[in-house]
C-alpha positions as CSV (number, residue, x, y, z in Angstrom):
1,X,-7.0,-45.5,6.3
2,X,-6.2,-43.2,9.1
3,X,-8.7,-40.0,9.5
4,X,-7.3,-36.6,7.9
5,X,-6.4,-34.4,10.8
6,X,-8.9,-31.5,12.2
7,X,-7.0,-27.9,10.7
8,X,-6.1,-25.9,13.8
9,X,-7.5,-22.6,14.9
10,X,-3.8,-21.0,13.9
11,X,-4.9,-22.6,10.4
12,X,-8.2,-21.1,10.6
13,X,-7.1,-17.4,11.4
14,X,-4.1,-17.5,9.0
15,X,-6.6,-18.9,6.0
16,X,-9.0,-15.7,6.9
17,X,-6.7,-13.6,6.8
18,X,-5.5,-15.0,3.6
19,X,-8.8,-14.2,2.1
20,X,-9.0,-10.7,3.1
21,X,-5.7,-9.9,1.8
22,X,-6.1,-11.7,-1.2
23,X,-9.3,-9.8,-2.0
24,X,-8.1,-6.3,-1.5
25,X,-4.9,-7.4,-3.2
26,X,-7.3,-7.9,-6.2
27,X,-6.1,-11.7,-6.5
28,X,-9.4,-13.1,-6.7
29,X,-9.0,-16.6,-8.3
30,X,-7.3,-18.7,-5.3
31,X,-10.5,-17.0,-3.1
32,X,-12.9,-18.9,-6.0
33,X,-11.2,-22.3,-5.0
34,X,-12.0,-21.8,-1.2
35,X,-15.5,-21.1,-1.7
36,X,-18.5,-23.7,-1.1
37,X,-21.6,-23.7,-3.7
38,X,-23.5,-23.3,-0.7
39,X,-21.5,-19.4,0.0
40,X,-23.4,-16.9,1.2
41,X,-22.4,-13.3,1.4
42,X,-23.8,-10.0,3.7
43,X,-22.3,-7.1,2.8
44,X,-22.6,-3.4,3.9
45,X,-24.9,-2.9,1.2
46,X,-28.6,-4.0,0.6
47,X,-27.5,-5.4,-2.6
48,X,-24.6,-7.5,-0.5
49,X,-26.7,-10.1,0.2
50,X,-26.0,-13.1,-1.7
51,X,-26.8,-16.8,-2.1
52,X,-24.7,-19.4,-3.6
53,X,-20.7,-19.2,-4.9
54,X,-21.6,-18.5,-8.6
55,X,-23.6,-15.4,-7.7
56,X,-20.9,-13.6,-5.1
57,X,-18.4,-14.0,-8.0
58,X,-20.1,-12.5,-10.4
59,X,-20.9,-9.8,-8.3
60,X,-17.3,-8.8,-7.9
61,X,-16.1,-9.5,-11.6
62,X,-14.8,-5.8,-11.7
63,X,-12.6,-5.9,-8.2
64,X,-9.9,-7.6,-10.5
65,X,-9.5,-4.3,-11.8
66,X,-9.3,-2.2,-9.5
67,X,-6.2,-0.7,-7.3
68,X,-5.1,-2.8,-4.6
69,X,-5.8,-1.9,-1.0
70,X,-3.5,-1.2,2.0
71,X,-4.4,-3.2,5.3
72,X,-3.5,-2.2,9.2
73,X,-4.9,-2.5,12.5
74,X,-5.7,-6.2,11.6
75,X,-7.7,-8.2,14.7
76,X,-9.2,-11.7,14.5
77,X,-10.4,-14.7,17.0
78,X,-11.9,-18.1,16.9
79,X,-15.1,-17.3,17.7
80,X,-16.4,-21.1,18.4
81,X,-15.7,-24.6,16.9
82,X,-17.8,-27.7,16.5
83,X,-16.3,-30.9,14.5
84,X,-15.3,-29.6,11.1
85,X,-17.2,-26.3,11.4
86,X,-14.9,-22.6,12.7
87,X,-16.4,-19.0,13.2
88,X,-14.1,-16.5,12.9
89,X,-14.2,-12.8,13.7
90,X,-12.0,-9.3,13.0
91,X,-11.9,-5.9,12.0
92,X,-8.9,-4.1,10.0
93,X,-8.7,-0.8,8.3
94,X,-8.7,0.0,4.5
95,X,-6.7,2.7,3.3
96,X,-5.6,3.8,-0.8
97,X,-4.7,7.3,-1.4
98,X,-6.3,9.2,-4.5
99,X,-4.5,11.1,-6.9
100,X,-5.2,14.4,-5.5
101,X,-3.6,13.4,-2.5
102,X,-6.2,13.0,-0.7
103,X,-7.4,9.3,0.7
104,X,-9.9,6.9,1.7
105,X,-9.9,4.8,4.9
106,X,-12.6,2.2,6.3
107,X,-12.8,0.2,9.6
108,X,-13.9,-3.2,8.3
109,X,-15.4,-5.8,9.9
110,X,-16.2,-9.5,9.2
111,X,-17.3,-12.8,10.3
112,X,-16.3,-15.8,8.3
113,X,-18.0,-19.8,8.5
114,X,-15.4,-22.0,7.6
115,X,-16.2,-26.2,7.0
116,X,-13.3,-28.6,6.6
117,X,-14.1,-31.0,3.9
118,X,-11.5,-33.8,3.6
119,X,-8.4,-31.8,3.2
120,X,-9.7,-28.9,2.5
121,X,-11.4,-25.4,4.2
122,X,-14.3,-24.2,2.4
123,X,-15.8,-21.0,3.0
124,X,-19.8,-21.1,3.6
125,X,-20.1,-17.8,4.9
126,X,-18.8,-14.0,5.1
127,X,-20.3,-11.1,6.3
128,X,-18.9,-7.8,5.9
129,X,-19.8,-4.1,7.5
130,X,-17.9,-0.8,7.8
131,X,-18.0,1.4,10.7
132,X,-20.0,3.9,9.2
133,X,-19.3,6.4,12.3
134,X,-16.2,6.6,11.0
135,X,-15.5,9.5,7.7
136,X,-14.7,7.7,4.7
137,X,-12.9,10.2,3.1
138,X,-10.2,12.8,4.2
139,X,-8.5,16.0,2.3
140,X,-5.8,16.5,4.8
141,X,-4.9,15.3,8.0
142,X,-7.3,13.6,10.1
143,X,-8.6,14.1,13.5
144,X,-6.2,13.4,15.9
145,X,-8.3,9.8,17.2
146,X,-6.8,8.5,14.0
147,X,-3.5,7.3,13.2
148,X,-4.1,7.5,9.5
149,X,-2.4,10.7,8.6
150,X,0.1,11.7,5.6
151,X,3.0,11.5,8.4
152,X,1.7,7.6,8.7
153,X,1.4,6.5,5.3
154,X,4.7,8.4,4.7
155,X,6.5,6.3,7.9
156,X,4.6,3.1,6.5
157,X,6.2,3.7,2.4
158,X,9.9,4.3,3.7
159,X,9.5,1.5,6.2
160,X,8.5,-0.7,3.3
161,X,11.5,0.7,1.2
162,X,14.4,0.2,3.7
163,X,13.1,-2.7,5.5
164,X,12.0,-4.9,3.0
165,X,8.1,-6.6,2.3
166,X,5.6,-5.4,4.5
167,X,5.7,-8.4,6.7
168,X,3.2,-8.0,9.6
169,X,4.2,-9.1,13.4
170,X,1.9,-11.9,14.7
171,X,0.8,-11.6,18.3
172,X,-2.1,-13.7,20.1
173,X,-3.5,-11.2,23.1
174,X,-4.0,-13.0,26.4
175,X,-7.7,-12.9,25.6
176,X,-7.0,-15.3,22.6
177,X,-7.5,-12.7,19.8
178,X,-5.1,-12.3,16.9
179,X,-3.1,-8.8,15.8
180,X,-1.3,-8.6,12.9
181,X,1.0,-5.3,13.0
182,X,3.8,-3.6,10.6
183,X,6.8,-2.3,12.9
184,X,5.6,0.7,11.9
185,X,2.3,0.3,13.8
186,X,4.1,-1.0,17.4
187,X,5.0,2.3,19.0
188,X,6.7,1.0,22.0
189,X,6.3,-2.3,24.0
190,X,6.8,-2.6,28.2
191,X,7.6,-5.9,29.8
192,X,6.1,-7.0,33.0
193,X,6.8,-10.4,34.9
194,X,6.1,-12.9,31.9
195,X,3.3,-10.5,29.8
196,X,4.4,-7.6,27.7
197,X,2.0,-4.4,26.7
198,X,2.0,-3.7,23.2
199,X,1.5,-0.1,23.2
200,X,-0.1,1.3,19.1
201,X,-1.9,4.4,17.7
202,X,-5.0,3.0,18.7
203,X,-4.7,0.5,21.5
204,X,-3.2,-1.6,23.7
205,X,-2.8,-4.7,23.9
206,X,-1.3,-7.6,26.8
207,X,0.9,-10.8,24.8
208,X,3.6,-13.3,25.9
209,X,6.7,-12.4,23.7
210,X,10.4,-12.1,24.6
211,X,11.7,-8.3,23.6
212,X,14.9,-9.2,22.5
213,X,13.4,-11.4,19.9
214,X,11.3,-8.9,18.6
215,X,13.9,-6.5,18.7
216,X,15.4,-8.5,16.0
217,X,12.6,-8.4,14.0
218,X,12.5,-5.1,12.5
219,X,15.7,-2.1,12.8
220,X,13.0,0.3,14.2
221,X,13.3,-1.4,17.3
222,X,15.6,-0.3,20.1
223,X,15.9,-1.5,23.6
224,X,16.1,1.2,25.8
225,X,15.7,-0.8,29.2
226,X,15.3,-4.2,30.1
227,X,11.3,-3.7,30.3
228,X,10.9,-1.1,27.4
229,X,11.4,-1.8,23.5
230,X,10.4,1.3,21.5
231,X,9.9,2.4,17.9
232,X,12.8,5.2,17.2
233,X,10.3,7.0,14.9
234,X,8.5,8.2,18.0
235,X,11.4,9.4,20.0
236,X,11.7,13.1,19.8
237,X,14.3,13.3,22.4
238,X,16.0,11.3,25.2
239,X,17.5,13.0,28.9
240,X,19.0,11.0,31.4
241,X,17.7,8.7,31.7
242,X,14.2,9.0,30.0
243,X,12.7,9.3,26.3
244,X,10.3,11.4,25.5
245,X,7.6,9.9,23.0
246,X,5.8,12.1,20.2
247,X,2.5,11.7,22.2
248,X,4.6,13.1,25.1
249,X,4.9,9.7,27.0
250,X,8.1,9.4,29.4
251,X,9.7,5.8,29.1
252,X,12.7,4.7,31.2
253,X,16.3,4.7,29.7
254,X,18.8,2.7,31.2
255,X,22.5,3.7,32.2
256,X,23.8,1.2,29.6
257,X,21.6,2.1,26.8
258,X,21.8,5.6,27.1
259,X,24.5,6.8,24.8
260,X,24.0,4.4,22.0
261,X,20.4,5.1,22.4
262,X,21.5,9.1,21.9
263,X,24.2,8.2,19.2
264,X,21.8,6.0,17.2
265,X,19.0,8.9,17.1
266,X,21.6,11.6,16.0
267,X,22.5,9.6,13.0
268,X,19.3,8.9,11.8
269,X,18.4,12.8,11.9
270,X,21.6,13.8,10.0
């Protein structure tokens, strides 16, 4: 009988990523089948520290009911790898708005131990923190090192509308790490030689990717030059031949994309 294959490390981040967005989608039953009778779980909290698969489940009985949570800023690597054993690493931020209008936000982070068994990953490990420099709750907008205002989450619930499922962008950095983006996150990309700078609220970040295909990948793009790919939500007005950014960033606009670039802006404003 021929050996069943080693899971890659794509297989490993997409399955951690699974978890995470299982959990905070409140869909905790396919997470019990992933998890080893040997699980052990660190959380943020002294009482987050727990020893075997039957106790972390019964210690989060009552997440099934409560309101699913909205995910960004997602970021994860293979951290090592030895035979059937993966450590994986990432941080994300948490965000559900109350009904007062107000919201909450965290900066998550997490390690996870995964073991391939046969054909299967089982999880051995997670540990969780929060960035507790970071204000968990807000009454209005933010500071302005956030991203997370009402102008965001409004952008990120009409995106979802018009465009369709909140299907994230993959990207692997040239450092090997993992981002996972909405459109809605990606406020403009430059192309240089054969890397491209992905350019968000927060960071930036250097990939391989081709902008026409990821042009295609979401009608927020538009291709203003043959090096510059740029979210129309953060146009505030184009010259010949530049575009002025919300932040106040001057991109290139080339001859040929000028006046559909122009035309394409004026009917989204009207």
């Amino acid at each position: 009988m021929s050996e069943t294959p080693l899971a890659t490390e794509h297989d490993i981040i997409l399955k951690s990523r699974e978890v995470i967005h299982r959990f905070y989608r409140r869909d905790i039953k396919p997470i019990a089948e992933m998890i080893d009778e040997r699980f052990v779980w660190i959380g943020a909290y002294e009482f987050q520290y727990l020893v075997g698969r039957n106790a972390f489940l019964e210690s989060i009985k009552s997440e099934s009911a409560e309101d699913p949570v909205s995910l960004s800023q997602e970021e994860y690597r293979l951290l090592a790898h030895k035979q059937n054993l993966w450590v994986v690493y990432g941080r994300f931020t948490a965000t559900i708005q109350q009904e007062d209008g107000s919201f909450l936000m965290a900066k998550i982070r997490n390690t996870f131990v995964w073991q391939q068994q046969e054909n299967r990953l089982m999880l051995l490990h997670i540990h969780g923190s929060h960035a507790r420099d970071v204000p968990l709750e807000y009454d209005g907008v933010p500071p302005s090192s956030f991203s997370e205002d009402k102008a965001w989450f409004d952008s990120l619930r009409e995106v979802d509308r018009s465009v369709g499922p909140t299907r994230r962008l993959s990207f692997r950095t040239i450092e090997g790490d993992y981002r996972f983006l909405l459109p809605s996150e990606i406020r403009y990309v430059k192309a240089h030689e054969k890397l491209c700078t992905v350019h968000t609220q927060d960071e930036s970040f250097q990939t391989r990717c081709s902008l026409k295909e990821l042009q295609g990948e979401s009608p927020l793009f538009l291709l203003i030059h043959r090096s510059h790919l740029v979210n129309a939500r953060e146009i505030t007005s184009v010259r010949r031949y530049t575009a002025r950014l919300a932040d106040g960033t001057l991109l290139p606009v080339s001859k040929e994309h000028y006046l559909d670039i122009r035309d394409h802006l004026q009917a989204q404003r009207h």
